[in-house]
N, C-alpha and C positions, 0 to 999 in steps of 0.2 A: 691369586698371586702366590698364598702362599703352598697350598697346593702344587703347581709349576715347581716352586723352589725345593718342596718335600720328595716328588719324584726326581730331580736331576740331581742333588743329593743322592736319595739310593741308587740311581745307577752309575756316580760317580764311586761309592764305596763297593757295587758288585763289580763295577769292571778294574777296578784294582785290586780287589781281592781276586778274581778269578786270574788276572794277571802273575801276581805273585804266585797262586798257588800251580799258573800254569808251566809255571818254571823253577816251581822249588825253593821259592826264597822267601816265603810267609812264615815272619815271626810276630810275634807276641809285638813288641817294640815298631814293626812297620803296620800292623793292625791298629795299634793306637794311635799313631800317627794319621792313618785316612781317617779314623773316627776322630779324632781332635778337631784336624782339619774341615773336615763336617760339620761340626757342632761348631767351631767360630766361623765359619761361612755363612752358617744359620743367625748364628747373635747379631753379625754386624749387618746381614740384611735387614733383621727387625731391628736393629738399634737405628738405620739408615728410615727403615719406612716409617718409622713411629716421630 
């Protein structure tokens, strides 16, 4: 399970990083953002299965 969740995670943050960067608009502030969003996607699934 959480495996599944660890890979759909990184190809959530490569396919918007490579998004952003395919159009020129990757900063610093929209980088945090899919990483944040990452990281409490993650908590609230373990905070959910636990």
């Amino acid at each position: 399970m959480i495996n599944i969740l660890v890979i759909g995670i990184i190809i959530y943050l490569v396919w918007a990083l490579f998004h952003h960067q395919k159009d020129k608009s990757l900063t610093l502030p929209i980088f945090l953002e899919y990483v944040l969003t990452a990281v409490l996607v993650l908590i609230l699934i373990l905070g959910v299965k636990l």
